[in-house]
C-alpha positions as CSV (number, residue, x, y, z in Angstrom):
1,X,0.0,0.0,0.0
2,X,3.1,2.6,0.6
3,X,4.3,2.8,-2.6
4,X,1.0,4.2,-4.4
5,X,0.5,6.6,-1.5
6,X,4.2,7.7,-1.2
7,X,4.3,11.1,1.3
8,X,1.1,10.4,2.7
9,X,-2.9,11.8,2.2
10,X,-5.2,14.2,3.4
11,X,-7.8,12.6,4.4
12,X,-8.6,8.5,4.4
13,X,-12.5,7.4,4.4
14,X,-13.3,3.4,4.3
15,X,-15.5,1.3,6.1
16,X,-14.5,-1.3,8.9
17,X,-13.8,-4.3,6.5
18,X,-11.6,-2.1,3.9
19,X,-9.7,-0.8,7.2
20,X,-9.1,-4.3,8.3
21,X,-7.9,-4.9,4.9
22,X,-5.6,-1.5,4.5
23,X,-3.6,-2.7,7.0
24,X,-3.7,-6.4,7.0
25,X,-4.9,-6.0,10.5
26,X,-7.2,-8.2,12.9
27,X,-8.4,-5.1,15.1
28,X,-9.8,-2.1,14.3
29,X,-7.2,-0.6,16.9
30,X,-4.5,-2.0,14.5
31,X,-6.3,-0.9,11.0
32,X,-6.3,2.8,13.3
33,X,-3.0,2.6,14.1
34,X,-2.1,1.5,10.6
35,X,-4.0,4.3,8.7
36,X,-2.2,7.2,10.6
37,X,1.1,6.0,9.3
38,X,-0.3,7.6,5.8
39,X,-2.8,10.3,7.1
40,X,-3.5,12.0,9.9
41,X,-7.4,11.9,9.3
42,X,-9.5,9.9,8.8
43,X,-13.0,8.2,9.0
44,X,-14.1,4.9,9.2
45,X,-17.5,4.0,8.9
46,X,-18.7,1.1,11.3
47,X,-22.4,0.5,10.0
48,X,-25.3,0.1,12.7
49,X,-22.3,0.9,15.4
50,X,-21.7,4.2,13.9
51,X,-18.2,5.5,12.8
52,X,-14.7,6.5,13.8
53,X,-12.7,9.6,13.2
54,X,-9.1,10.6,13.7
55,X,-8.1,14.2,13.2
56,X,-4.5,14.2,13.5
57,X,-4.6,14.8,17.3
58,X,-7.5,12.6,19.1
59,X,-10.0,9.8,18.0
60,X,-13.8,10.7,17.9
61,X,-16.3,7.8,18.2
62,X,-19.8,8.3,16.8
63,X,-22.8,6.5,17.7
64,X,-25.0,5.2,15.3
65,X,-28.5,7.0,14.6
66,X,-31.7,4.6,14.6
67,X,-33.2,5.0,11.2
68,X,-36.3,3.0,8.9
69,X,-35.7,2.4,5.9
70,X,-38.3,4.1,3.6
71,X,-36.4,2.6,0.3
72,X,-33.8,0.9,-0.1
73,X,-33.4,0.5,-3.9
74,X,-30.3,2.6,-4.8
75,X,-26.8,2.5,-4.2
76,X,-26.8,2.7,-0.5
77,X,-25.2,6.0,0.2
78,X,-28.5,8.2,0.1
């Protein structure tokens, strides 16, 4: 993954399992750790648990908001 992101990025958004996959990683503390070697933020989106952000200086855990579906035909990100 280094070498096509040489000198880092601004900003890093994925969900859990592409952040267990950036890194190779087990945890989701590891994939954190691992992202911040090539950004300082980021997001990570955790589904019905909600999402994680980093913003170079602390972590900021966001809970989930309960939602119904009205539709779900689409591509999911409405």
């Amino acid at each position: 993954m280094a070498a096509i992101i040489e000198g880092g990025v601004e900003l890093i958004f994925c969900n859990k399992a592409e952040a267990l996959e950036w890194g190779q990683c087990k945890t989701l503390n590891e994939a954190i750790d691992s992202m911040r070697q090539f950004s300082e933020r980021f997001v990570i989106t955790l589904g019905d648990e909600g999402a994680v952000t980093g913003d170079g200086f602390q972590l900021h855990w966001i809970e989930a908001q309960p939602v119904v579906a009205v539709n779900t035909n689409g591509a999911g990100d409405m």
